[in-house]
TITI-551217 format. One record per residue (C-alpha): residue in three letters; y, x, z. Coordinates in nm, 4 decimals, always signed. Layout:
(rec "ala"; (Y; X; Z))
...
This chain:
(rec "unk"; (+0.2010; -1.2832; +1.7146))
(rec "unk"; (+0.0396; -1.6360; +1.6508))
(rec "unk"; (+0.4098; -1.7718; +1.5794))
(rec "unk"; (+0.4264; -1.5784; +1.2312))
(rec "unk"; (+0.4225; -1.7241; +0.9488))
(rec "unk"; (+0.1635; -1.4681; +0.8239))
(rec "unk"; (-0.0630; -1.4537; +1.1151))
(rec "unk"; (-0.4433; -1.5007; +1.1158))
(rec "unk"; (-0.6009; -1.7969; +1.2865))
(rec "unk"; (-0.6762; -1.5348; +1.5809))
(rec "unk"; (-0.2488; -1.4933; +1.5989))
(rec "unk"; (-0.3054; -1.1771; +1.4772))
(rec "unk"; (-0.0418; -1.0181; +1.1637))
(rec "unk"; (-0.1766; -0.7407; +0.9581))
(rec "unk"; (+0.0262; -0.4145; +1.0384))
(rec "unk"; (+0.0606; -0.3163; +0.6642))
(rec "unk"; (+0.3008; -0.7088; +0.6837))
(rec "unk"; (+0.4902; -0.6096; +0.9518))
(rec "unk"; (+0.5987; -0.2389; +0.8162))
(rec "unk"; (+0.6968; -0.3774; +0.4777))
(rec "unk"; (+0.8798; -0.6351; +0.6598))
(rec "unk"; (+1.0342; -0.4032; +0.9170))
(rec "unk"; (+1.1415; -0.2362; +0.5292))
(rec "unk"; (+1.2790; -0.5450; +0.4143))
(rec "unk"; (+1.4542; -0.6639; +0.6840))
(rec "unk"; (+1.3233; -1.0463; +0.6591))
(rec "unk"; (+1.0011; -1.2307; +0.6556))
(rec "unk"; (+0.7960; -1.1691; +0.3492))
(rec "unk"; (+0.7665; -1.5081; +0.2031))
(rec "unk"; (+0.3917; -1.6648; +0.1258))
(rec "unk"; (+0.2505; -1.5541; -0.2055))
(rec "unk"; (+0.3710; -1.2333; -0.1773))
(rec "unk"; (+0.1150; -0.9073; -0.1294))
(rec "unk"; (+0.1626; -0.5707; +0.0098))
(rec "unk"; (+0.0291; -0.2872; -0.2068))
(rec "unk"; (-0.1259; +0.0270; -0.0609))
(rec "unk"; (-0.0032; +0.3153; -0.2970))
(rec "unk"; (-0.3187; +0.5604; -0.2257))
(rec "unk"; (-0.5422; +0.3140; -0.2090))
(rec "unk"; (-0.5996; +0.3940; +0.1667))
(rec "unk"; (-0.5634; +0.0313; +0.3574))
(rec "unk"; (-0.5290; +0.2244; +0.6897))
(rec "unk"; (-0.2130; +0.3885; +0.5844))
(rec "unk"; (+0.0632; +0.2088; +0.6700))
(rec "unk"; (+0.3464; +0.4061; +0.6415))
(rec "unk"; (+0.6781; +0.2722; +0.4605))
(rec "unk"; (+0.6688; +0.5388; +0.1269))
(rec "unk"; (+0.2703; +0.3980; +0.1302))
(rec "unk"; (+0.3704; +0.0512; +0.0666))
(rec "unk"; (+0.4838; -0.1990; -0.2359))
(rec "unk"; (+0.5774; -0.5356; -0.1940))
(rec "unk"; (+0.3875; -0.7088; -0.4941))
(rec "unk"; (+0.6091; -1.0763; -0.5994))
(rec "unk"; (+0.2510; -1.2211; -0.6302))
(rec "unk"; (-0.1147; -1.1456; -0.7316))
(rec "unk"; (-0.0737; -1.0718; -1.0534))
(rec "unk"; (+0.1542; -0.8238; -1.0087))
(rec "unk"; (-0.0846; -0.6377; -0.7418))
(rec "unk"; (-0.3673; -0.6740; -0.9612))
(rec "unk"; (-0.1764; -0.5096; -1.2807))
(rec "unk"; (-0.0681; -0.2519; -1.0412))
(rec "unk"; (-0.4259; -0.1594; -0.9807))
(rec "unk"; (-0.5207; -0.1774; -1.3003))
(rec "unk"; (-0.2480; +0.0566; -1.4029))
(rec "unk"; (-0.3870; +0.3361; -1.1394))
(rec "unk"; (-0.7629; +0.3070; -1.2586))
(rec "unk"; (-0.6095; +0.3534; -1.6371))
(rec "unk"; (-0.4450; +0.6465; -1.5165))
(rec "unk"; (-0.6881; +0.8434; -1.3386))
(rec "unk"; (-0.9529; +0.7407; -1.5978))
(rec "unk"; (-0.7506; +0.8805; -1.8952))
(rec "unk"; (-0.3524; +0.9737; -1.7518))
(rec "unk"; (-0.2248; +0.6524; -1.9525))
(rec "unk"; (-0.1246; +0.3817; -1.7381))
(rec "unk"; (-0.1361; +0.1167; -2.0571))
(rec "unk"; (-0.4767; +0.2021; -2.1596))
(rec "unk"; (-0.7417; -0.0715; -2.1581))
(rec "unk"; (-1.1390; -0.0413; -2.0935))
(rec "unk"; (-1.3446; -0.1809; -2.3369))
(rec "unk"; (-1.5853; -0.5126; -2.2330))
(rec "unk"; (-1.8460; -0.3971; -2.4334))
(rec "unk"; (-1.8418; +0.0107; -2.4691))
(rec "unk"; (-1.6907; +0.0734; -2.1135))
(rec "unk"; (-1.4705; +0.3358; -2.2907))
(rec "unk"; (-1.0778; +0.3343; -2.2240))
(rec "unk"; (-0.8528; +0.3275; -2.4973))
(rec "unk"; (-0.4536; +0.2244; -2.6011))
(rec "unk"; (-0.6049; +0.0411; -2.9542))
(rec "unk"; (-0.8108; -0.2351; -2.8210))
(rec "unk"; (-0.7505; -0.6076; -2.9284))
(rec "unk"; (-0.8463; -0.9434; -2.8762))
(rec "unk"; (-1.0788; -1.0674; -3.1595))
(rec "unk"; (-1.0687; -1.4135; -3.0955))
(rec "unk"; (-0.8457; -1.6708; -3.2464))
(rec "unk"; (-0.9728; -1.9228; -3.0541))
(rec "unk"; (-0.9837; -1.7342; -2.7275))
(rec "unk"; (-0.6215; -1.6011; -2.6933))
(rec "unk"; (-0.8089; -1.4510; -2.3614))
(rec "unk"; (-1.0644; -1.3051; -2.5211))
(rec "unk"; (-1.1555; -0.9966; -2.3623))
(rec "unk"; (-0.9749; -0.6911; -2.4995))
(rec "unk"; (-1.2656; -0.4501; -2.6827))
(rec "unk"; (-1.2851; -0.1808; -2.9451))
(rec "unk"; (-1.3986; -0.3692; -3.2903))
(rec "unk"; (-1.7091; -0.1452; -3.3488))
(rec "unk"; (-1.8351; -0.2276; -3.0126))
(rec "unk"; (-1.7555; -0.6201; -3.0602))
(rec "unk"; (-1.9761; -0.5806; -3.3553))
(rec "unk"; (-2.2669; -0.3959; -3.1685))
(rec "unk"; (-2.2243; -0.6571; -2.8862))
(rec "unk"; (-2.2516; -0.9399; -3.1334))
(rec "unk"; (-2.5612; -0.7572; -3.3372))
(rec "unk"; (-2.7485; -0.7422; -3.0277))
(rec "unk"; (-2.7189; -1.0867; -2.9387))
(rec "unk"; (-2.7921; -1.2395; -3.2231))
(rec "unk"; (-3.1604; -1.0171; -3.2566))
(rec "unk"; (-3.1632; -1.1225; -2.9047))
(rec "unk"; (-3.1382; -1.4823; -3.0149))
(rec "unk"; (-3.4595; -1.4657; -3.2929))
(rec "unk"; (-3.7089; -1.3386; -3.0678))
């Protein structure tokens, strides 16, 4: 279908497109993804798909899932520093309103390490 709006520069349209489109019942306009509930990208039934309004949605979607089968809470956060998951973690930085979100005893670790790091 190299008349799609979607298609690939070898006119083909990924089938996972066309099913959630078929679902729809119009074109899915650019910017928007296609979610693949199990994770599987070869299933591309209907009840396997969500239409995402743009990346950041799909990518908070996925890490919703990885919360949830790390710990069974879909809000939880994994630390930067201890790799643990946890609903309490906060940004430390007042500077950094995008500072990643950590537990405050491993901020401190992290920050004790580097500065021995920095002496030697």
């Amino acid at each position: 279908m190299p008349e799609h709006p979607r298609a690939l520069p070898h006119g083909y349209v990924l089938r996972h497109l066309l099913v959630a489109e078929k679902a729809l019942g119009r074109p899915i306009p650019l910017g928007v993804e296609v979610h693949h509930v199990n994770e599987n990208k070869k299933d591309d039934r209907g009840c396997n798909l969500v239409i995402c309004e743009n990346r950041t949605y799909h990518v908070l979607l996925h890490r919703r899932m990885a919360a949830f089968k790390a710990v069974g809470i879909p809000h939880a956060l994994k630390c930067k520093y201890c790799k643990l998951w946890g609903t309490n973690l906060r940004s430390y930085s007042r500077t950094a309103p995008h500072h990643p979100q950590c537990h405050r005893d491993a901020l401190t670790t992290a920050r004790r390490k580097h500065e021995l790091s920095q002496k030697l």
